[in-house]
N, C-alpha and C positions, 0 to 999 in steps of 0.2 A: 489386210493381209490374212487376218482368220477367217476371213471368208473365202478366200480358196485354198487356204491349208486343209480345213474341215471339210469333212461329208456332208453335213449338213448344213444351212443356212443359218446366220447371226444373224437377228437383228441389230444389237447393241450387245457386247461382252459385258459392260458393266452397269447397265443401265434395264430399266424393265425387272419386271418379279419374274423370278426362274424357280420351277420345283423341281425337287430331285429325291430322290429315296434317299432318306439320311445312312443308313447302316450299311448302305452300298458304299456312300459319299466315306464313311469314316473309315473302310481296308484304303483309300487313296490318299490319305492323309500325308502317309511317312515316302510318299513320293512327291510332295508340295512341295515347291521352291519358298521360302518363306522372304523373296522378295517382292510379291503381286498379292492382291488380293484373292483369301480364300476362296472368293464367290466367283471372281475371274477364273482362277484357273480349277475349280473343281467344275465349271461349264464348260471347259474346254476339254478337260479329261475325258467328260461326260460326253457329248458330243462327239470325240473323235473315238470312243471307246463303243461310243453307238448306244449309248444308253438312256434311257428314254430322259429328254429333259422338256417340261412345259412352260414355255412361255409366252409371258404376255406384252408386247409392247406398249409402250408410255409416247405419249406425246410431248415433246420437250418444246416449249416455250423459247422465245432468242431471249437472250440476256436485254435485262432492262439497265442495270448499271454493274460498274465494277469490272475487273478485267480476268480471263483465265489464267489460273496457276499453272496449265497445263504448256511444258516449252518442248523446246526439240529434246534435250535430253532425257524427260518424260517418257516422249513419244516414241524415241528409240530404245528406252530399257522393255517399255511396253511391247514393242516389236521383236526384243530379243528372247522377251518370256516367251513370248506367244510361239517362238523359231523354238523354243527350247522345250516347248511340252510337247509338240510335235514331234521333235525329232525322239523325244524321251519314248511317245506311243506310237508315232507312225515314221521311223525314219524312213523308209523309202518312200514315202512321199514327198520328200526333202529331194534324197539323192539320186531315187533312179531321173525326175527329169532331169537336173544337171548332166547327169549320165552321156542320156538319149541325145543332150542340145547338145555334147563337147565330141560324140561320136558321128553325128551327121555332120557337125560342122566341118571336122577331118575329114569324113569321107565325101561330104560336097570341094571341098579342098583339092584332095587326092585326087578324085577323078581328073580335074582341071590335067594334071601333072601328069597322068598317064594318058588321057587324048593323046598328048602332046608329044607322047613318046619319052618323057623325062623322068621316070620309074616314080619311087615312091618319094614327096618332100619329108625333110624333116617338121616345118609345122604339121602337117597331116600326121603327121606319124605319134606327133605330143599329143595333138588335138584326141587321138584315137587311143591315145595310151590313156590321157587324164579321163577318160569317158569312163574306162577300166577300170579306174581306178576308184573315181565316184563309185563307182558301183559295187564296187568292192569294197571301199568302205560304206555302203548303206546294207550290204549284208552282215558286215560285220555289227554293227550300230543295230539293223534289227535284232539277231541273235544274244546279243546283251542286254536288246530294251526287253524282251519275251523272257531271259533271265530276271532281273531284276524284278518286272512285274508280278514272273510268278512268285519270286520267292517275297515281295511283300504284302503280296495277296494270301500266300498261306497263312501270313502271321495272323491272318485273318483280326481279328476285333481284340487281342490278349494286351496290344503295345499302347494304345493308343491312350 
């Protein structure tokens, strides 16, 4: 999933050595979820904020004994941070595709309904309203994340 939220390519979020400019890392701090790993979501920041991160992939070995801790509910808090720092720095990345898929889908709908002579459907019509709608909450969602970032970014280094 962070692989195509992000600009750029993951190898591993949590795996592999990753460098980053510490004093950059620490103005991102007081916008961290303090439920995922610092190192997870200060790459993720980094990344979707486009700033430079280096890393080096590791070759992971298969398990010899023992079984993974890692369950679905894991995997899903995992995928919900990962939904939640996106939408915190890049929400219309999130929303305008939803947008785009819930307005074609109306309007490949609606054509069907007007061939046909039978004017506008009501599905077509939600279909093309909820498209507006997404997207109109992904304007509003960016406008508060470009608030919020700036104003914990001026705090610049004094909180931390």
């Amino acid at each position: 999933m962070a692989r195509q939220m992000m600009p750029f390519t993951i190898y591993d979020i949590n795996s592999g050595m990753k460098l980053y400019n510490t004093e950059l890392a620490k103005t991102y701090i007081k916008l961290c979820p303090n439920s995922m790993a610092f190192s997870d979501i200060i790459g993720l920041v980094f990344i979707s904020q486009r700033h430079l991160v280096l890393e080096h992939p590791i070759n992971i070995k298969p398990r010899v004994e023992g079984k993974s801790t890692i369950g679905v509910r894991t995997a899903f808090d995992t995928m919900m941070e990962i939904l939640n720092v996106v939408i915190l720095f890049n929400p219309m990345r999130v929303f305008l595709p939803i947008s785009i898929l819930f307005v074609v889908l109306g309007l490949g709908w609606a054509i069907q309904f007007l061939i046909m002579g039978k004017g506008l459907s009501t599905g077509a019509s939600m279909l093309i309203s909820m498209g507006v709608i997404f997207f109109t909450i992904g304007l509003i969602s960016e406008q508060l994340s470009q608030l919020r970032k700036s104003s914990v970014l001026k705090m610049g280094d004094s909180d931390y």
